[in-house]
N, C-alpha and C positions, 0 to 999 in steps of 0.2 A: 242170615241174609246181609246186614249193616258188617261184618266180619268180610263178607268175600267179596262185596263190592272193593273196600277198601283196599285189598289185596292187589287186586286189579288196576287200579291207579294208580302205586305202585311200582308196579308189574311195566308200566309205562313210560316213568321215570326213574331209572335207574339213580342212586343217590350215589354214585362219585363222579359222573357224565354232566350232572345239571348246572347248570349255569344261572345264576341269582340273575332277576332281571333288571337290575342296579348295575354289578358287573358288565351285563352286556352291554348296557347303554354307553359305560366309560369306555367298554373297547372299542368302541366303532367311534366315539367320538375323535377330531381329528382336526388340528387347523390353532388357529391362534383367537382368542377371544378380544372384545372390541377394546377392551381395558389396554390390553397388549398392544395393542395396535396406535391406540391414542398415546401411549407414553412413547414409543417408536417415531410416532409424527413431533411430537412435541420436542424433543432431544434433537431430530434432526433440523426442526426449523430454529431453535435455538444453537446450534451450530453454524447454521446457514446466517443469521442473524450477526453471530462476531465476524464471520470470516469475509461477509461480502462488502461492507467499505473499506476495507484495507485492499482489496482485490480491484474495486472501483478505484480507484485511488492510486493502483498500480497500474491499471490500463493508461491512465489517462497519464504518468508518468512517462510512461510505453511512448505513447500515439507525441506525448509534445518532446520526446527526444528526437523522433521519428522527423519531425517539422524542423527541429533544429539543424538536423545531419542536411535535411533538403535545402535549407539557408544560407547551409554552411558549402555546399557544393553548388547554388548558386553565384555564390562569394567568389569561390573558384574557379567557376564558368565565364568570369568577366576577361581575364585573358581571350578565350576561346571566342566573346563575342567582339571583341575589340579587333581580334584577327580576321573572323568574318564578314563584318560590316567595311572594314579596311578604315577605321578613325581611332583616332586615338579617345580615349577617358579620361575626363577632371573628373576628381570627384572632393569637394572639399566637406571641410567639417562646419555642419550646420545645414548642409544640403540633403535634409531625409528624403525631402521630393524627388531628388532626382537620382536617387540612392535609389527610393522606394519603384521609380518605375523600369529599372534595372535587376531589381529583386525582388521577387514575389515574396511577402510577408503573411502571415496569418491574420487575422483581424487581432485588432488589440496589441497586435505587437510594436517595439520601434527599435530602429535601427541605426544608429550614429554611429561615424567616425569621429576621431579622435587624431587624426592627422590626416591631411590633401591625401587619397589614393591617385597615381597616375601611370594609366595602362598606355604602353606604344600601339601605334598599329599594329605592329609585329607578333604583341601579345606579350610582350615582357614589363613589369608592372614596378613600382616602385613598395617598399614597404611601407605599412599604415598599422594602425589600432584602432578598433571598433568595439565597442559594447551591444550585445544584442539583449532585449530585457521582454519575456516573456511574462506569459499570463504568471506567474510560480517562480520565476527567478533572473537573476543578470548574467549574463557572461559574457567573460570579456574574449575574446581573440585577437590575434596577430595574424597579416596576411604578411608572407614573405616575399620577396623578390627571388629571383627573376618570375617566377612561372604562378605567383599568386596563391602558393601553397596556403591554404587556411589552416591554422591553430588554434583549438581555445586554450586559452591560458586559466592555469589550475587559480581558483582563489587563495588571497595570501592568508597565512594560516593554517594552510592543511596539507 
């Protein structure tokens, strides 16, 4: 009787078909475990961690070259508003104020000439030198005659 039950059982489970219930579990399992996961978050914010002030740091490079070009084509625009209004422009050196409300500036920033500018009514300008000095740095430029072409001039040295 204990003989042919056993048989039977067997008879059930065929032994090269059966699957250990260990193996099954590993097949079916599937995905990344939390260990994986946490070293994946930790590497990436540690990457994010060197790369984002130098990127902060290059926007803001970015945004105040941006302000300078806009300063710099206000510079230029002084012809055009001299033509406009139909008067002529003094502008001497030591006069920020009245530089300043001819030229929209950033906060923080100053703007000096370095020699009398003088625009005709006509809009043809005499040549000058100005220094403009940002939150980050000085530069210096040249306005040329006739038509007030602006220049900055490279630092000496480089």
């Amino acid at each position: 009787w204990r003989g042919r039950r056993y048989r039977v059982q067997r008879r059930h489970r065929p032994y090269p078909y059966t699957v250990k219930p260990r193996q099954q579990a590993m097949k079916h399992m599937a995905g990344y475990t939390l260990l994986e996961m946490v070293i994946v978050l930790a590497v990436m914010a540690l990457a994010t961690a060197m790369v984002a002030p130098a990127s902060y740091r290059m926007i803001g490079t970015w945004r105040e070259a941006g302000e300078v070009e806009q300063v710099m084509a206000e510079l230029a625009a002084l012809s055009t508003k001299a033509r406009v209004q139909g008067r002529e422009l003094r502008l001497l050196p030591g006069e920020g104020e009245a530089l300043a409300k001819l030229v929209e500036l950033p906060e923080g920033w100053q703007l000096e000439l370095d020699q009398p500018l003088h625009v005709g009514a006509n809009g043809a300008c005499t040549g000058a030198r100005g220094t403009l000095q940002t939150l980050r740095q000085t530069l210096s430029f040249d306005i040329a005659p006739p038509f007030c072409k602006v220049q900055i001039v490279a630092p000496e040295g480089s």
